[in-house]
C-alpha positions in Angstrom: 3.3 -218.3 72.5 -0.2 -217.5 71.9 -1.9 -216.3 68.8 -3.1 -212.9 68.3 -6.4 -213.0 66.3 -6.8 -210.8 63.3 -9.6 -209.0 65.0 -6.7 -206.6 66.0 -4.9 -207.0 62.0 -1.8 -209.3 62.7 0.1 -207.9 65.9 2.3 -210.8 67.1 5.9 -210.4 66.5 8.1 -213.2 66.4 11.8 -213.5 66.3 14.1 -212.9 62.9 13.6 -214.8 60.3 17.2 -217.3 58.8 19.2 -215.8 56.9 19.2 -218.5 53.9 20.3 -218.3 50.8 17.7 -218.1 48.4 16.6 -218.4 44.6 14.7 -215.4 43.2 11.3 -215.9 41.1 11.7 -215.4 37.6 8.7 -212.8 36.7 7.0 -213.5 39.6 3.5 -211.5 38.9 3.0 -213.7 35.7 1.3 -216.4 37.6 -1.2 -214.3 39.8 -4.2 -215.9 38.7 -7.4 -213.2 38.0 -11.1 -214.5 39.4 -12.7 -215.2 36.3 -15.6 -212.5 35.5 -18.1 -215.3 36.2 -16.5 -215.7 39.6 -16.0 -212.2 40.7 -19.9 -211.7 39.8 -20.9 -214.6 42.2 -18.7 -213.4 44.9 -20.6 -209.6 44.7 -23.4 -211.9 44.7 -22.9 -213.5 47.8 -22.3 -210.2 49.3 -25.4 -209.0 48.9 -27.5 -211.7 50.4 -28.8 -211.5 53.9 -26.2 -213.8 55.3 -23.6 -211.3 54.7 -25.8 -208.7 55.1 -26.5 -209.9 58.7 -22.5 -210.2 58.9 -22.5 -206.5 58.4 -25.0 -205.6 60.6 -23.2 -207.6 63.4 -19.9 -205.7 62.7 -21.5 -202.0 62.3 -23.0 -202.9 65.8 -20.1 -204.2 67.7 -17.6 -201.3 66.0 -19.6 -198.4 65.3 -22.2 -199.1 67.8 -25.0 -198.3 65.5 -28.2 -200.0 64.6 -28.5 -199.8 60.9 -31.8 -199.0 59.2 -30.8 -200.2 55.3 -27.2 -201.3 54.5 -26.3 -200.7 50.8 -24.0 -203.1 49.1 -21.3 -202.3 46.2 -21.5 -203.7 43.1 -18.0 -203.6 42.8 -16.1 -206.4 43.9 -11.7 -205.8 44.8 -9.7 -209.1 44.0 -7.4 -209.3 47.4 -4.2 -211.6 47.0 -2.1 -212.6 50.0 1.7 -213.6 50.2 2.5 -216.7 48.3 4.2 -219.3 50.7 6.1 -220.6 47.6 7.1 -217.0 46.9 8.5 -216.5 50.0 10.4 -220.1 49.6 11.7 -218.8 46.6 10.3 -221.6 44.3 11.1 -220.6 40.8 8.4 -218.8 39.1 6.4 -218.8 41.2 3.8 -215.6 41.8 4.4 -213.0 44.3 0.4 -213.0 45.5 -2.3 -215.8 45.4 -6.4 -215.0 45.4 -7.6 -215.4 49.3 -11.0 -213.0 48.3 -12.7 -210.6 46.9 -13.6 -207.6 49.4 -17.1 -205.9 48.7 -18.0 -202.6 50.4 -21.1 -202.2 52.4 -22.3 -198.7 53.3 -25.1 -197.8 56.4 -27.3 -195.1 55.9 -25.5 -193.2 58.6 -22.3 -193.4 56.0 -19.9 -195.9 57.9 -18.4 -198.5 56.1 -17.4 -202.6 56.3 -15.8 -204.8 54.0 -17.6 -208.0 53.4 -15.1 -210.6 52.5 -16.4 -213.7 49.3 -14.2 -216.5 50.1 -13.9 -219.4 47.5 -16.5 -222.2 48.8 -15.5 -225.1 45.6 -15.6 -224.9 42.4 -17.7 -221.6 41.5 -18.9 -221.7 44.6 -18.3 -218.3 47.2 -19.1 -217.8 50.7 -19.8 -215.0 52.9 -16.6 -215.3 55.2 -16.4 -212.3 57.3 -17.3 -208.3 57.3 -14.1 -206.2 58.5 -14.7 -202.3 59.7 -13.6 -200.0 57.1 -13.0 -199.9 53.6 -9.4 -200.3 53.2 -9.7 -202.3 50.3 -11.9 -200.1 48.4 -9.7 -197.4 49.1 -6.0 -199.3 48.0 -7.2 -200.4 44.9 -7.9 -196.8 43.6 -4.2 -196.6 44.4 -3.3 -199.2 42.2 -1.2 -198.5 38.8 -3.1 -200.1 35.6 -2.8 -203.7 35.7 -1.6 -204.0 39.1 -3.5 -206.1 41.7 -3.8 -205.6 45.2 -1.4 -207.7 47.2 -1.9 -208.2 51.0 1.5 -209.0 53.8 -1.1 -210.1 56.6 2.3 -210.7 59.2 3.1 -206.8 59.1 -0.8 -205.9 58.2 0.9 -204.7 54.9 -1.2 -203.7 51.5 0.8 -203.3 48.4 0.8 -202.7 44.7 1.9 -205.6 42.8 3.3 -205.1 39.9 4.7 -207.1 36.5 8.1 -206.1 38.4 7.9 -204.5 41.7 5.9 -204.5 45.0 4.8 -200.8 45.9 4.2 -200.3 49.8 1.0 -198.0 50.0 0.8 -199.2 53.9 1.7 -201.1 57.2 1.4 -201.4 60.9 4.8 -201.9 61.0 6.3 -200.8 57.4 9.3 -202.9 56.2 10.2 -200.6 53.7 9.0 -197.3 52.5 5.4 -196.5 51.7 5.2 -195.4 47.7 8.9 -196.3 46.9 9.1 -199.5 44.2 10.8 -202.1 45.3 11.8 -205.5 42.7 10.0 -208.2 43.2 13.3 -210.2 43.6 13.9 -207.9 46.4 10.8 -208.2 47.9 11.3 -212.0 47.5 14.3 -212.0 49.4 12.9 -209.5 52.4 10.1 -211.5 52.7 12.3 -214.6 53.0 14.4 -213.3 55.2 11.3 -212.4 57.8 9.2 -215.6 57.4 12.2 -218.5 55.3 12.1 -220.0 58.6 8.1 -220.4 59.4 6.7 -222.0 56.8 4.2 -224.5 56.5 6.2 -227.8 57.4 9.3 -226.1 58.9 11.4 -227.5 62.1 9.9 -224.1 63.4 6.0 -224.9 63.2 6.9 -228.7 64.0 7.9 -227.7 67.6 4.6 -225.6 67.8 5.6 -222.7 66.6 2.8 -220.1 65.2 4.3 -220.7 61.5 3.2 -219.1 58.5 -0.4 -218.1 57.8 -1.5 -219.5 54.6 -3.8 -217.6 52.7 -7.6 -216.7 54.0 -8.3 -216.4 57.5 -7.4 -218.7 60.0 -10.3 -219.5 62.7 -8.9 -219.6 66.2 -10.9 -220.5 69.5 -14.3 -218.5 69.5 -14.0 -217.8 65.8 -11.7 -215.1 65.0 -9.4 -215.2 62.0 -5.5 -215.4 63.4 -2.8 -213.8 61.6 0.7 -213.3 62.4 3.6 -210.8 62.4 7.4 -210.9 61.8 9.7 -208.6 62.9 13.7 -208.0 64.6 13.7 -210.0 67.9 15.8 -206.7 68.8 13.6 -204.3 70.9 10.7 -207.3 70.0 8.6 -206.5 73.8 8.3 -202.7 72.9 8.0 -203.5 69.3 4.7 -206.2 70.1 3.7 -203.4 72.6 3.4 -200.9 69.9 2.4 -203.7 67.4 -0.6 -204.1 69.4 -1.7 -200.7 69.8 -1.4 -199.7 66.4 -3.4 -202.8 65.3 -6.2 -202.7 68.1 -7.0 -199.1 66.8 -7.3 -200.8 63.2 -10.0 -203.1 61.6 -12.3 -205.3 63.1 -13.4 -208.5 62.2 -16.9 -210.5 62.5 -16.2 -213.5 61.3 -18.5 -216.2 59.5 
């Protein structure tokens, strides 16, 4: 089965996850580890040097179909967590969400937008990884609820608000549950198990070449697109991947590093 790159957000779907049993998280948010001050300052950096800025340029081009004159880059930078493997596993205690990047928005003078995306590069160290159309993350995390963080489901192109104790959905391709209801984090645990238990990194599933479970950050496929994957019921899966796609193609865009 071939990958779908996240150029269109996530849009393969795959069949239902096992039904294992599971071990919930003890106060799962408690380990979702902040950038440091010092490192969230060198990743706006790295957003605003002409690398990146070319990586906007490319992206405003190829989506917007605009030549921009000056690009202005935020000072602001948005800490983006993805889905913990280990959460998913169940593996006590540990955190619902671990750093992948921090999103920066740039802005052309004609008023679109792209997200430039500051991966981790080493030890202090941050790299320009990628400018996505829109942005999305800009706009979630002035949804957040203080001291929430903003917690990304890459398989369903899902953004939450995690919580000390819940997940809150604020949106997805293909929602899983309902967008603004709170939902426990060892609920959440044991949905997220139940879509992806069975397609995790060393699993009988990925062994026999299956597409497995994206870890966190994006994952470069042939010609350099970030891959990213998406769970969902094997019943009705043709028309739900038709309609997985659509929705998806519509969505973000990626140039990648």
């Amino acid at each position: 089965m071939n990958r779908i790159c996240r150029k269109f957000s996530g849009c393969l779907v795959l069949a239902v996850a096992a039904l294992l049993p599971v071990t919930s998280p003890a106060a799962a948010s408690e380990g979702v580890v902040p950038p440091s001050a010092d490192d969230l300052a060198a990743a706006v950096r790295v957003a605003g040097e002409p690398g990146a800025i070319g990586l906007a340029k490319s992206n405003f081009r190829q989506v917007d179909h605009i030549e921009p004159r000056r690009i202005t880059v935020s000072e602001r930078g948005v800490a983006v967590y993805t889905l913990n493997p280990d959460f998913v596993r169940g593996t006590a205690g540990a955190p619902a969400g671990a750093l992948s990047s921090v999103a920066v928005t740039a802005t052309a003078d004609s008023g679109q937008k792209a997200t430039l995306q500051a991966m981790p590069d080493g030890p202090g160290k941050w790299v320009a990884a990628g400018a996505f159309s829109g942005n999305d993350e800009e706009t979630f995390s002035a949804r957040l609820r203080p001291g929430s963080v903003l917690l990304n489901e890459p398989q369903i192109d899902g953004w939450y608000d995690l919580g000390a104790d819940d997940v809150v959905l604020l949106r997805a391709s293909l929602p899983q549950s309902e967008v603004g209801k709170s939902l426990s984090l060892s609920d959440y645990q044991r949905k997220v198990h139940d879509r992806y238990g069975d397609k995790l990194p060393g699993s009988d599933y990925q062994r026999n070449q299956g597409i497995g479970f994206a870890p966190a950050g994006p994952q470069l496929v042939d010609g350099g697109v970030p891959v990213a994957i998406l769970a969902g019921s094997i019943a009705g899966g043709v028309a739900v991947l038709a309609l997985a796609v659509f929705l998806v193609w519509r969505k973000r865009r990626l140039t990648p590093r």
